[in-house]
Jmol script that loads the backbone (N, CA, C; Angstrom):
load data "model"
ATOM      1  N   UNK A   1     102.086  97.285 105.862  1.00  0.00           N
ATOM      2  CA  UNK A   1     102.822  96.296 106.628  1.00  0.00           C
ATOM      3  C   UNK A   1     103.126  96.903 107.991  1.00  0.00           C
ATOM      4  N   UNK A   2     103.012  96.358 108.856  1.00  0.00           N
ATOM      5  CA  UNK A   2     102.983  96.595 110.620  1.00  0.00           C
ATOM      6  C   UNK A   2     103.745  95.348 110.926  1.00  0.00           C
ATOM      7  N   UNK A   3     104.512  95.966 111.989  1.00  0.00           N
ATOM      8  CA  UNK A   3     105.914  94.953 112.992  1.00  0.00           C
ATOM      9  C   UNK A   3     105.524  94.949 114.266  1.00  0.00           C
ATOM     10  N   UNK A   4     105.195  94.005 115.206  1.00  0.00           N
ATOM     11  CA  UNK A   4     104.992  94.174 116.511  1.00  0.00           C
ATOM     12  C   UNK A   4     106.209  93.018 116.958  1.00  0.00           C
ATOM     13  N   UNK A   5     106.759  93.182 118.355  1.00  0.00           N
ATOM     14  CA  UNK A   5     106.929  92.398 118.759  1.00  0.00           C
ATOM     15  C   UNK A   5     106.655  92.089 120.275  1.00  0.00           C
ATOM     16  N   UNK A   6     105.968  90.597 120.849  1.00  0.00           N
ATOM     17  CA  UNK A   6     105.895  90.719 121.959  1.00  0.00           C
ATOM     18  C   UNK A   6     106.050  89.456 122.331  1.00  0.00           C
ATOM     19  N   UNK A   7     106.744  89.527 123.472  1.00  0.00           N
ATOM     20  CA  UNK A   7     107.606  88.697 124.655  1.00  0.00           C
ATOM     21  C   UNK A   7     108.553  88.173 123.130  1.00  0.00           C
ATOM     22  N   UNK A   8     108.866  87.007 122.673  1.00  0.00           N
ATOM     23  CA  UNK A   8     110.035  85.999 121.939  1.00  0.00           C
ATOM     24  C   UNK A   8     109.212  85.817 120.700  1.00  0.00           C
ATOM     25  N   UNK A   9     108.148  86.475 120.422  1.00  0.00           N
ATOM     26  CA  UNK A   9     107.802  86.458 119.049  1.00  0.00           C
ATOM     27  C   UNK A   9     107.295  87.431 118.177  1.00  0.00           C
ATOM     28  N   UNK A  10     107.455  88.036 117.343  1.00  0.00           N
ATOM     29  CA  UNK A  10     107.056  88.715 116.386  1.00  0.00           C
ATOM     30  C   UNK A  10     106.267  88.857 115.742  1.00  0.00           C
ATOM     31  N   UNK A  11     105.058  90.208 114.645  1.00  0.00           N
ATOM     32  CA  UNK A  11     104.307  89.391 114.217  1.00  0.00           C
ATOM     33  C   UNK A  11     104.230  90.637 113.435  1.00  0.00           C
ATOM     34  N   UNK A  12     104.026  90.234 111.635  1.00  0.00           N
ATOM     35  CA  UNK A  12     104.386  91.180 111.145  1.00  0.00           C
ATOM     36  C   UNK A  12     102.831  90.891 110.342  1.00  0.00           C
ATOM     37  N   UNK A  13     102.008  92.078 110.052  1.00  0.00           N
ATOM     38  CA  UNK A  13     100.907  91.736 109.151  1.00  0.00           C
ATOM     39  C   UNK A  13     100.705  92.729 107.902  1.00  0.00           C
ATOM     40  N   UNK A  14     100.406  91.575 106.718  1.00  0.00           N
ATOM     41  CA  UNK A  14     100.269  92.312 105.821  1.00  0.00           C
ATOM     42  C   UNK A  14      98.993  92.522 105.091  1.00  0.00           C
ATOM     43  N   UNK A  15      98.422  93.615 104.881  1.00  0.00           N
ATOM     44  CA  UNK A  15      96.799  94.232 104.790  1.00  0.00           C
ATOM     45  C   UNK A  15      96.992  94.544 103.198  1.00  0.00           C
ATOM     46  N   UNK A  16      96.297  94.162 102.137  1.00  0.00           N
ATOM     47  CA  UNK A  16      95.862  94.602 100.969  1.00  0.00           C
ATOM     48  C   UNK A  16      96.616  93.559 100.114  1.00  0.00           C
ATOM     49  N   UNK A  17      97.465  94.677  99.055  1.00  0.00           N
ATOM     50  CA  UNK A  17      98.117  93.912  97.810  1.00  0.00           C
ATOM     51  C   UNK A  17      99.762  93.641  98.406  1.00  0.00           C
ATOM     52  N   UNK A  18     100.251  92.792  97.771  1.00  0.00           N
ATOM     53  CA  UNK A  18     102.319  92.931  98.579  1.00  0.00           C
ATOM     54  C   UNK A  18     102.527  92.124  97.143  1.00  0.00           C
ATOM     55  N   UNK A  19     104.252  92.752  96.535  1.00  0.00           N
ATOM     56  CA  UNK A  19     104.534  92.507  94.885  1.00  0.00           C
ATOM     57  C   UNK A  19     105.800  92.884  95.682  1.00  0.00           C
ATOM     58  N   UNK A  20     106.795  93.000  94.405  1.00  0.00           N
ATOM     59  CA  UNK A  20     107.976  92.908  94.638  1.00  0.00           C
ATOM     60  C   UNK A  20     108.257  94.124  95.442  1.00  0.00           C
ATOM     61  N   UNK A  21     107.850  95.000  95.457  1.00  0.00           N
ATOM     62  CA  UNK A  21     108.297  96.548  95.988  1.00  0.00           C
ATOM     63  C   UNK A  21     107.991  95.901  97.727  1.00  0.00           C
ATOM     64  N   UNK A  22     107.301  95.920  98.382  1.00  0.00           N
ATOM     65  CA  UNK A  22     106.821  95.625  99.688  1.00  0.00           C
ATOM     66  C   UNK A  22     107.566  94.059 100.004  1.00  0.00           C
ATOM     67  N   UNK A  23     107.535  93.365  98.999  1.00  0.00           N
ATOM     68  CA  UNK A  23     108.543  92.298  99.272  1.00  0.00           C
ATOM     69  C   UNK A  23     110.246  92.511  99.629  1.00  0.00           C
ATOM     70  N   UNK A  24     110.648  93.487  99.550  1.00  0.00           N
ATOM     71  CA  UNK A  24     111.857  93.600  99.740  1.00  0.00           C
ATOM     72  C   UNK A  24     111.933  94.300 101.285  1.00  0.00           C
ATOM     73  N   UNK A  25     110.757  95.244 101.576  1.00  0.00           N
ATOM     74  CA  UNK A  25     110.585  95.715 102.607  1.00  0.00           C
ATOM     75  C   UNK A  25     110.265  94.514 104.039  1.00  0.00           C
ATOM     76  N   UNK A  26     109.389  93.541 103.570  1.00  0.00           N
ATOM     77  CA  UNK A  26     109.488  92.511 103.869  1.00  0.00           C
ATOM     78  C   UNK A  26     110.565  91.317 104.038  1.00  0.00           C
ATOM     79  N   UNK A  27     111.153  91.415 103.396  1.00  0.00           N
ATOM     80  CA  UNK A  27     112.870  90.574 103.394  1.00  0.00           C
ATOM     81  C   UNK A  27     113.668  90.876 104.570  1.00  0.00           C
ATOM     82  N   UNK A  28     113.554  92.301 104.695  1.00  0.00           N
ATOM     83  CA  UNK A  28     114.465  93.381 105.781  1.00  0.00           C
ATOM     84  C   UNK A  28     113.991  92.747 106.830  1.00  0.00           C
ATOM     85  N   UNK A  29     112.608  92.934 107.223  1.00  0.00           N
ATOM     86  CA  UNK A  29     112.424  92.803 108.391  1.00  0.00           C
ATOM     87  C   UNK A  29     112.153  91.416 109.095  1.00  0.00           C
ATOM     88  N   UNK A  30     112.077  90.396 108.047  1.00  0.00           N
ATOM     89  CA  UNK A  30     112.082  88.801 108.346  1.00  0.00           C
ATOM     90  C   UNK A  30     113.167  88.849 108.733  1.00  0.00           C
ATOM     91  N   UNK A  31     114.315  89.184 107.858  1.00  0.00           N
ATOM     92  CA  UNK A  31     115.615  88.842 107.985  1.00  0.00           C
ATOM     93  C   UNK A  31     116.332  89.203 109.697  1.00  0.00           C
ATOM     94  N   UNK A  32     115.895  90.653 109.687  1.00  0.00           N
ATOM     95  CA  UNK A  32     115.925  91.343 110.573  1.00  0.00           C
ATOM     96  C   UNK A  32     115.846  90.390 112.048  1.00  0.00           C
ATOM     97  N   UNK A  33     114.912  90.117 112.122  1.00  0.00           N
ATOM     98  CA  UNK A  33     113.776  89.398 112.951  1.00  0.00           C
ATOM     99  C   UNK A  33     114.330  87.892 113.502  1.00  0.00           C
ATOM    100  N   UNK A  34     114.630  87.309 112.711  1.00  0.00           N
ATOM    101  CA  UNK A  34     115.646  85.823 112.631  1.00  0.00           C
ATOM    102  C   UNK A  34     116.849  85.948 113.087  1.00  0.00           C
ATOM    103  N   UNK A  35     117.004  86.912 112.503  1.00  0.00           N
ATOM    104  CA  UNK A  35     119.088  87.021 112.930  1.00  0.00           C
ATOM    105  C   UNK A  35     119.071  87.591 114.322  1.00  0.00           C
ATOM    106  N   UNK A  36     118.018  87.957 114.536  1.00  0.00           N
ATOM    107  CA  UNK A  36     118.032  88.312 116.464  1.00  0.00           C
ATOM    108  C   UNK A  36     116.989  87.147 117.002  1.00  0.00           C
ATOM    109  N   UNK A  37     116.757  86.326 116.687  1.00  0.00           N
ATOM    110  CA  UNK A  37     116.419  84.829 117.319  1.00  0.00           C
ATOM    111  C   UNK A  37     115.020  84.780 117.478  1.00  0.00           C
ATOM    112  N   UNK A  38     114.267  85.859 116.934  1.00  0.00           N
ATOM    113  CA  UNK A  38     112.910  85.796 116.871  1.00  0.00           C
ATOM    114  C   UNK A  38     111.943  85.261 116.513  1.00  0.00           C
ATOM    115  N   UNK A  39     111.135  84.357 116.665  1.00  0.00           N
ATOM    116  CA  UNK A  39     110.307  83.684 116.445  1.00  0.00           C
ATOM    117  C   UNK A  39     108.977  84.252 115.269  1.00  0.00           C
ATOM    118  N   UNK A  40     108.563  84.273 114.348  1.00  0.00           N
ATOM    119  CA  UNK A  40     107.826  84.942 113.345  1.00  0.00           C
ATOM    120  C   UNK A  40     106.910  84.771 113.097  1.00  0.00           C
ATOM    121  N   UNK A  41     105.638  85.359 113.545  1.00  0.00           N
ATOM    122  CA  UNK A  41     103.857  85.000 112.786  1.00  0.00           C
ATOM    123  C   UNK A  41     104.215  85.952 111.431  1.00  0.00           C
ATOM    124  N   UNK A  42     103.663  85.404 110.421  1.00  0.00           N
ATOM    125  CA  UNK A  42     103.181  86.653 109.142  1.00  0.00           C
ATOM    126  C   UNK A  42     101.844  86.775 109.094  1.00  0.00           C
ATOM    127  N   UNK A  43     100.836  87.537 109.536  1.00  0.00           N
ATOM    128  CA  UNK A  43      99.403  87.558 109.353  1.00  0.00           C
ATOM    129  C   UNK A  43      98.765  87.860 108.146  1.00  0.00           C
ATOM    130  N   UNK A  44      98.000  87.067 107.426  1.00  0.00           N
ATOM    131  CA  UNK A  44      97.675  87.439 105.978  1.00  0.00           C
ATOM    132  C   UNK A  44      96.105  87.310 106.102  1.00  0.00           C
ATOM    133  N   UNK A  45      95.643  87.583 107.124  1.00  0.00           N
ATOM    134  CA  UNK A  45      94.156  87.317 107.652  1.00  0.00           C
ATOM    135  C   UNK A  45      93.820  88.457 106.854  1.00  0.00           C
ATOM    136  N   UNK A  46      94.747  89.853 106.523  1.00  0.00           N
ATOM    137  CA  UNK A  46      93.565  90.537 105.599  1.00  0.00           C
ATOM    138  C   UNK A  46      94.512  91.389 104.061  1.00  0.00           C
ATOM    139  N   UNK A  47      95.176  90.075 103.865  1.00  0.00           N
ATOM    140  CA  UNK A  47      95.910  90.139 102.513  1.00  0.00           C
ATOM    141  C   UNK A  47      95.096  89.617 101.481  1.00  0.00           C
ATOM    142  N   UNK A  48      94.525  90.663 100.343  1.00  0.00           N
ATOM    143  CA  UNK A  48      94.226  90.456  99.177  1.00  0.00           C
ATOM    144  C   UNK A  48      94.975  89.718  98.449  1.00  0.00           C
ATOM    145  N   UNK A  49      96.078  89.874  98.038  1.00  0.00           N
ATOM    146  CA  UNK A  49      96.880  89.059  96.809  1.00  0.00           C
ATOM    147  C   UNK A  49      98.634  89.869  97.452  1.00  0.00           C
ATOM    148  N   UNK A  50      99.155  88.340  97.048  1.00  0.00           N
ATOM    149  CA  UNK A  50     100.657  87.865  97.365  1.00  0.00           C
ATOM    150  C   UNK A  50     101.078  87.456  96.058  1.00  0.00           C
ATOM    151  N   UNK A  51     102.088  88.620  95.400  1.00  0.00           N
ATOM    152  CA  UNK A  51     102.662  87.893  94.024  1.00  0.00           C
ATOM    153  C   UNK A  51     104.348  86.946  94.550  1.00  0.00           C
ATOM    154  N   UNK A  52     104.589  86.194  93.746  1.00  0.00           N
ATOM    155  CA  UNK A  52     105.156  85.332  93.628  1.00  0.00           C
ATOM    156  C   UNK A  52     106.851  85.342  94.632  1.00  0.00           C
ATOM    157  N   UNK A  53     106.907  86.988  94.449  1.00  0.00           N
ATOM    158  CA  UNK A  53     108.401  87.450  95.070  1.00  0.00           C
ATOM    159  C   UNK A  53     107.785  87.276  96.352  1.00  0.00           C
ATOM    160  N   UNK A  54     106.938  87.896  96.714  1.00  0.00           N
ATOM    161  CA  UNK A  54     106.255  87.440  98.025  1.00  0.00           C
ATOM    162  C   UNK A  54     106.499  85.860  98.760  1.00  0.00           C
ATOM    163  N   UNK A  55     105.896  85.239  97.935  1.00  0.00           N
ATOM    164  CA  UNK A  55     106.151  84.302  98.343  1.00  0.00           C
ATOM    165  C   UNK A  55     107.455  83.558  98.827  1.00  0.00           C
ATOM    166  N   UNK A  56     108.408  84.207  97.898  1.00  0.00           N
ATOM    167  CA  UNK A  56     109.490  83.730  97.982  1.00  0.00           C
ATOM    168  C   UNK A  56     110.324  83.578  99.076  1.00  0.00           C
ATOM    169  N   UNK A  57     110.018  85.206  99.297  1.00  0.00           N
ATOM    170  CA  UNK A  57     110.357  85.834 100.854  1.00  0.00           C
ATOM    171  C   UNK A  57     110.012  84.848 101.864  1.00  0.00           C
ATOM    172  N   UNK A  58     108.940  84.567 102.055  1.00  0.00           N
ATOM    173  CA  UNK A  58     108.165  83.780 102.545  1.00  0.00           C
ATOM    174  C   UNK A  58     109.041  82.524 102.895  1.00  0.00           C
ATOM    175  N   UNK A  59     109.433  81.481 101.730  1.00  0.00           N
ATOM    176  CA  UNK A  59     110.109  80.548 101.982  1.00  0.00           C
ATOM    177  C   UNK A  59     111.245  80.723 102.653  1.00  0.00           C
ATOM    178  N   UNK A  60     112.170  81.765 101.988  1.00  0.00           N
ATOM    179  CA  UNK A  60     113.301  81.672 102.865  1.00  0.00           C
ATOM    180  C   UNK A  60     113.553  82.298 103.913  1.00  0.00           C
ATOM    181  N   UNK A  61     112.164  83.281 104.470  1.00  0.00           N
ATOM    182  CA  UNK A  61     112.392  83.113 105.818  1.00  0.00           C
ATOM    183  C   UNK A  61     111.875  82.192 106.450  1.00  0.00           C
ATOM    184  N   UNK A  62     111.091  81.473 106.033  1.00  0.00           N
ATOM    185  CA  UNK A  62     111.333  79.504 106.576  1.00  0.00           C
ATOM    186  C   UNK A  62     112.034  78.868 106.626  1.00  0.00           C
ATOM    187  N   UNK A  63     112.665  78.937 105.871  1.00  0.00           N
ATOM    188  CA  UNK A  63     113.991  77.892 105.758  1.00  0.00           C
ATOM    189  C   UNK A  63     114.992  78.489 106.948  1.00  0.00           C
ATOM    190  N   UNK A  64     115.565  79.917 106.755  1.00  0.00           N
ATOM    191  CA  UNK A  64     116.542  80.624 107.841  1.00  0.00           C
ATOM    192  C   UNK A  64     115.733  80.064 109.345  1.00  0.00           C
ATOM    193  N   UNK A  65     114.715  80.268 109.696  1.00  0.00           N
ATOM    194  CA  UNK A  65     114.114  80.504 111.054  1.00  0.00           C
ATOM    195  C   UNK A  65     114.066  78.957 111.325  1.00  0.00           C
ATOM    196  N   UNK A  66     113.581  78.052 110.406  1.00  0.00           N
ATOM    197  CA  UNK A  66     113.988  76.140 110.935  1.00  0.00           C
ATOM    198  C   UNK A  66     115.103  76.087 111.023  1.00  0.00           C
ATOM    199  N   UNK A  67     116.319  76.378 110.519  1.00  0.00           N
ATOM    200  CA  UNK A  67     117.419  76.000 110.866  1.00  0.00           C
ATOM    201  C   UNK A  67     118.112  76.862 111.788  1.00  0.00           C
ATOM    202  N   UNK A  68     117.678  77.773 112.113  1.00  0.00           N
ATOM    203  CA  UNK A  68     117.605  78.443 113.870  1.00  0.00           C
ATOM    204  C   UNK A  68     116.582  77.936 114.930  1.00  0.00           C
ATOM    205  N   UNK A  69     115.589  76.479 114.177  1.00  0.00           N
ATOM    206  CA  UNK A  69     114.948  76.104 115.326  1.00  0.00           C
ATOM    207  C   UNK A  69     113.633  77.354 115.735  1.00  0.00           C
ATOM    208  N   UNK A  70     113.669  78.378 115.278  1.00  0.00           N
ATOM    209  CA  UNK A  70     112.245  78.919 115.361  1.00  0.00           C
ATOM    210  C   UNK A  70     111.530  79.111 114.794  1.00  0.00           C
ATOM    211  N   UNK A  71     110.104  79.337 115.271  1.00  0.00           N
ATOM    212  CA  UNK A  71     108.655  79.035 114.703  1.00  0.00           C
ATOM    213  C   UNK A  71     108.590  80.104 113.360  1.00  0.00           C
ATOM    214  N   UNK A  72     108.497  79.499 112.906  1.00  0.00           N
ATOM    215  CA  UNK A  72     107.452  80.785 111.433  1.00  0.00           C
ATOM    216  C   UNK A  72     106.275  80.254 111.324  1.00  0.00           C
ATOM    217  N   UNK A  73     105.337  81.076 111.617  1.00  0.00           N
ATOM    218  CA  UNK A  73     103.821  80.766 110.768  1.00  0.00           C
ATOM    219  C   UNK A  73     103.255  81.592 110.193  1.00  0.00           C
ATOM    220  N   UNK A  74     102.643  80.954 109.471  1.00  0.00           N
ATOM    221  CA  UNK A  74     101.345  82.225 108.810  1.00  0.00           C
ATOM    222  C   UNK A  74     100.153  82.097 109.061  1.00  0.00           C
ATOM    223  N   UNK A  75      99.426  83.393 109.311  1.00  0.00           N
ATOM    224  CA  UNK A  75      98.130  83.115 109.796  1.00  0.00           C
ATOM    225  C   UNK A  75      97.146  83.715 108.799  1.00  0.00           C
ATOM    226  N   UNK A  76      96.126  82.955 108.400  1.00  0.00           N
ATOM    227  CA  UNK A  76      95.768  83.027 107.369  1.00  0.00           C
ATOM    228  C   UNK A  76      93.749  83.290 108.345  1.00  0.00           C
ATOM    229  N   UNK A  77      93.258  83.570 107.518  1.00  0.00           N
ATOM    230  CA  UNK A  77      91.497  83.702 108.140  1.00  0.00           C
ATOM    231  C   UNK A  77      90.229  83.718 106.895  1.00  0.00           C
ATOM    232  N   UNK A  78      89.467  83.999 107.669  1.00  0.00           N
ATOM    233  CA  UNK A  78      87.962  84.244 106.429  1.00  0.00           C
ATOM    234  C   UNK A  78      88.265  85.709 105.479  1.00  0.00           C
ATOM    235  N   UNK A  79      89.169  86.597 105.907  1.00  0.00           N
ATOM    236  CA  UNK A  79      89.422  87.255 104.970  1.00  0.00           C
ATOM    237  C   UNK A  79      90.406  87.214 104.334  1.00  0.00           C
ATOM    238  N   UNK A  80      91.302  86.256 104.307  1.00  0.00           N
ATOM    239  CA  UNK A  80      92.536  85.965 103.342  1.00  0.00           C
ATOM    240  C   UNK A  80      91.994  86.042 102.191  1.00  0.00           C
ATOM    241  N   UNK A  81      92.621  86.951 101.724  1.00  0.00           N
ATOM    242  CA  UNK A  81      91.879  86.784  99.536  1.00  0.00           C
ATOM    243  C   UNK A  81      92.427  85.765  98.915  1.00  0.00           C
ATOM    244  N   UNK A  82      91.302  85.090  98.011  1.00  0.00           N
ATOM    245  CA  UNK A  82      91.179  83.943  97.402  1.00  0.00           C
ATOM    246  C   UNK A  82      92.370  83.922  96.857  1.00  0.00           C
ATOM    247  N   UNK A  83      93.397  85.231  96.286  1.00  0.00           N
ATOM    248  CA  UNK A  83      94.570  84.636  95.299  1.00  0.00           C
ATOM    249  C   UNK A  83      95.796  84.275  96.309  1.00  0.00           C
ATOM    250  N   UNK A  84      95.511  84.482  97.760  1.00  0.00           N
ATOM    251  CA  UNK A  84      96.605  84.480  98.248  1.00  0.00           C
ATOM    252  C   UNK A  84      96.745  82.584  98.528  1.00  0.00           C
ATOM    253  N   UNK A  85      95.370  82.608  99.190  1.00  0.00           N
ATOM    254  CA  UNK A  85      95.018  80.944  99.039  1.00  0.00           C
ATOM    255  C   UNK A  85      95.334  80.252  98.129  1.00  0.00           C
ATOM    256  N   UNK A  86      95.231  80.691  97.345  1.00  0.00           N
ATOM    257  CA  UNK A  86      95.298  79.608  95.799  1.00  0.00           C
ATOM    258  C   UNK A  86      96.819  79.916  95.413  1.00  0.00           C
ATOM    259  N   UNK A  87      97.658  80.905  95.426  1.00  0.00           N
ATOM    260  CA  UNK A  87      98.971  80.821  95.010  1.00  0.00           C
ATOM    261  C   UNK A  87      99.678  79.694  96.394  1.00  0.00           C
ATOM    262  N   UNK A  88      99.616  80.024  97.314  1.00  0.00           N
ATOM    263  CA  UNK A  88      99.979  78.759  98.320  1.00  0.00           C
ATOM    264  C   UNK A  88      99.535  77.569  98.320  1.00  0.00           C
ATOM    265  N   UNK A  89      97.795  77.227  97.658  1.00  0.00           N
ATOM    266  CA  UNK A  89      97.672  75.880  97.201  1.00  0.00           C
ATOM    267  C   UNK A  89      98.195  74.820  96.113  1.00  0.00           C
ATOM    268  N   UNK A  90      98.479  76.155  95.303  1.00  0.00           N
ATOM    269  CA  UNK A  90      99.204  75.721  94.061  1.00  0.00           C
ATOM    270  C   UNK A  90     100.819  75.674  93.692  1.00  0.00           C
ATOM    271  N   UNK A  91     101.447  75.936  94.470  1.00  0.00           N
ATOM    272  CA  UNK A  91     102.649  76.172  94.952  1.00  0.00           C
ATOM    273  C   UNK A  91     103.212  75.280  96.066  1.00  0.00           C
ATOM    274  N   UNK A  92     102.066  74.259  96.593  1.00  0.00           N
ATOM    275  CA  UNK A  92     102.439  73.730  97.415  1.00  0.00           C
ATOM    276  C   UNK A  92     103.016  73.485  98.791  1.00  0.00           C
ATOM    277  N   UNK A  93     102.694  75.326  99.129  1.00  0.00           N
ATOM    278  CA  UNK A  93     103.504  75.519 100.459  1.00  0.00           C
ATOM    279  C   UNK A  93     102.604  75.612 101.341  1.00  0.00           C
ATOM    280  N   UNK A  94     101.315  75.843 101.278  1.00  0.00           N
ATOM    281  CA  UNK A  94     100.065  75.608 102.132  1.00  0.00           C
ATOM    282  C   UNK A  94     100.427  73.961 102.957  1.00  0.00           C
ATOM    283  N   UNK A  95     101.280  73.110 102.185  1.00  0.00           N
ATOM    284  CA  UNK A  95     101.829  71.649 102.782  1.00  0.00           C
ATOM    285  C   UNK A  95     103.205  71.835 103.602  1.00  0.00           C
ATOM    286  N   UNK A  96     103.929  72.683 102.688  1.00  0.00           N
ATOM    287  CA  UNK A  96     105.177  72.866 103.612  1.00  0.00           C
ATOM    288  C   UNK A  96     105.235  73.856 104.705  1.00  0.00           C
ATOM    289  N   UNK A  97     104.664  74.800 104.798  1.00  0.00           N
ATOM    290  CA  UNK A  97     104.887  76.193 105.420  1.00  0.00           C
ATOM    291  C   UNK A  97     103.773  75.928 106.286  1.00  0.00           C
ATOM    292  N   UNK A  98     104.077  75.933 108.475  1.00  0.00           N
ATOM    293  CA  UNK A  98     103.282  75.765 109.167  1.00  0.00           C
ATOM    294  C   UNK A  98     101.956  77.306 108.929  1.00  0.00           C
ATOM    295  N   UNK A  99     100.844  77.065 108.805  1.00  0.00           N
ATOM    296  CA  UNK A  99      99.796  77.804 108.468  1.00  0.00           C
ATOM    297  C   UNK A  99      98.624  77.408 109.460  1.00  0.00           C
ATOM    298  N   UNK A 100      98.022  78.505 110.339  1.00  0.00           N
ATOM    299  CA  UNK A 100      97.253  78.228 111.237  1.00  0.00           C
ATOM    300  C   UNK A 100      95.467  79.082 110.450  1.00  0.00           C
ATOM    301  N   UNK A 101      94.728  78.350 110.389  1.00  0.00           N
ATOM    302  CA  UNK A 101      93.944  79.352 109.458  1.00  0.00           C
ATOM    303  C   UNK A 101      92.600  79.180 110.859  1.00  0.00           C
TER     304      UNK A 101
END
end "model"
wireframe off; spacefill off
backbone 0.3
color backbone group
């Protein structure tokens, strides 16, 4: 997991596997990130698999950052691994959660 930030937005990317252990590391720095008015890409362009706590994270730093009015997206690509796709298709947040692929 890598943190950049530049000019009013942020962009944090996550490369391989992310489970509850890296999800909490992840929590910190969403959280982090929001509560100083930051605007949030999550890049999953070369994330193998996102278990479920992951995801979770995920939502509620959506939810915190809309009701501060800033952007969260995820950026997703040709190397997003198939389980990460399919837990967001099936989960339904590929509909809720802005996703630029």
């Amino acid at each position: 997991m890598s943190v950049s930030v530049e000019r009013d937005r942020a962009f944090i990317v996550l490369s391989g596997e992310h489970e509850a252990y890296s999800a909490d590391k992840l929590a910190r720095n969403l959280t982090s990130l929001i509560a100083e008015g930051v605007s949030v890409t999550v890049d999953l362009r070369h994330a193998a698999f996102v278990d479920s706590t992951v995801v979770g994270v995920l939502i509620g730093a959506h939810r915190r950052a809309a009701a501060d009015d800033l952007d969260f997206v995820l950026l997703l690509g040709p190397e997003t691994g198939w389980p990460v796709r399919r837990l967001l298709e099936v989960t339904g947040l590929d509909a809720e959660l802005d996703i630029v692929d």
